[in-house]
C-alpha positions as CSV (number, residue, x, y, z in Angstrom):
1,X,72.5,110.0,47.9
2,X,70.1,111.0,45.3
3,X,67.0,111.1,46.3
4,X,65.9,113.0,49.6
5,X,63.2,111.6,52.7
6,X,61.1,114.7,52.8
7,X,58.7,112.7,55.0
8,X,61.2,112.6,58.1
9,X,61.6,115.4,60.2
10,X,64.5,117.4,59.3
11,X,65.6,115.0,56.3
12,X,66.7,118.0,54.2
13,X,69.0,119.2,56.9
14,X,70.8,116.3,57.3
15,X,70.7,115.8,53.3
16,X,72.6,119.2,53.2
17,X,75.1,118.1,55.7
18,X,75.8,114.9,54.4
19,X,76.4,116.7,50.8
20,X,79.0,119.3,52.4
21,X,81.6,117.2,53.2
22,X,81.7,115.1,50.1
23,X,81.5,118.6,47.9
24,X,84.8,119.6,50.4
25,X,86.4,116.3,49.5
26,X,85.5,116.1,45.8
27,X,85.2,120.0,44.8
28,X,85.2,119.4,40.8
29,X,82.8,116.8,41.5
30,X,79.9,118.1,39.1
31,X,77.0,116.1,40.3
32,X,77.6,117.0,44.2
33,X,77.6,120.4,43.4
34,X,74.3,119.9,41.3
35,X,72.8,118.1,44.3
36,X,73.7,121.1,46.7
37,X,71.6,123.7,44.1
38,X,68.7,121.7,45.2
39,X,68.6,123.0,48.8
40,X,68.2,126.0,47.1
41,X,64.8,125.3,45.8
42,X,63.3,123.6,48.7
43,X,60.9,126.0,51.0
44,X,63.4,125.5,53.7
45,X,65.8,127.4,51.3
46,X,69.3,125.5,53.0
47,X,71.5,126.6,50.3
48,X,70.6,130.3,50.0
49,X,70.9,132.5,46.7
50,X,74.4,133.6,46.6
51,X,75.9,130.5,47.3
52,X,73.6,128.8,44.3
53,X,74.6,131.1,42.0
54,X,78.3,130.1,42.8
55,X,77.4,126.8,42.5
56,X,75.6,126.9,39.3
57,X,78.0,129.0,37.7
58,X,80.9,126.5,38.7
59,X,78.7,123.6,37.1
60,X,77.9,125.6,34.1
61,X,81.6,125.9,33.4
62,X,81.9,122.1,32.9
63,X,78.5,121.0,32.2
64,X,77.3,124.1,30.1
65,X,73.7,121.7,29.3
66,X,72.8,121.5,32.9
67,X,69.5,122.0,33.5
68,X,69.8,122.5,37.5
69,X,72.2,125.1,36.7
70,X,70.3,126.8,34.2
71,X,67.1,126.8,36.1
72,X,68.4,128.3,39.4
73,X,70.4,131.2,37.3
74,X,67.1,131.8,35.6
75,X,65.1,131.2,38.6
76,X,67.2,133.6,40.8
77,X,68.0,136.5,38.4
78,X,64.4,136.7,37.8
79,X,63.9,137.6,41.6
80,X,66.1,140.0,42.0
């Protein structure tokens, strides 16, 4: 699942969900927990702040190059 339907009503919702469960079941899986930062930087804002910094953080640890991660850290800090 690595591309999201923005064009149908409340895709990113059901993105979100359907990225939960698999994140619960695989929780050192890297790329799922890249995937959920994104619902962080949607207008909808699914995934808010604290949670993506957790998230980012945890990817950071393993995949210190991540650009997802690196951008939401930056992205957030900056804000606040």
């Amino acid at each position: 699942m690595r591309f999201i339907l923005n064009h149908i009503d409340k895709a990113d919702s059901i993105g979100l969900i359907h990225g939960l469960r698999p994140a619960e079941l695989e929780p050192d899986n890297i790329n799922l927990k890249e995937y959920l930062i994104y619902f962080n930087h949607i207008p909808e804002k699914l995934v808010n702040d604290s949670d993506a910094v957790k998230l980012a953080f945890d990817v950071i640890k393993l995949r210190p190059d991540s650009k997802v991660a690196q951008i939401t850290l930056a992205k957030i800090n900056f804000r606040n």
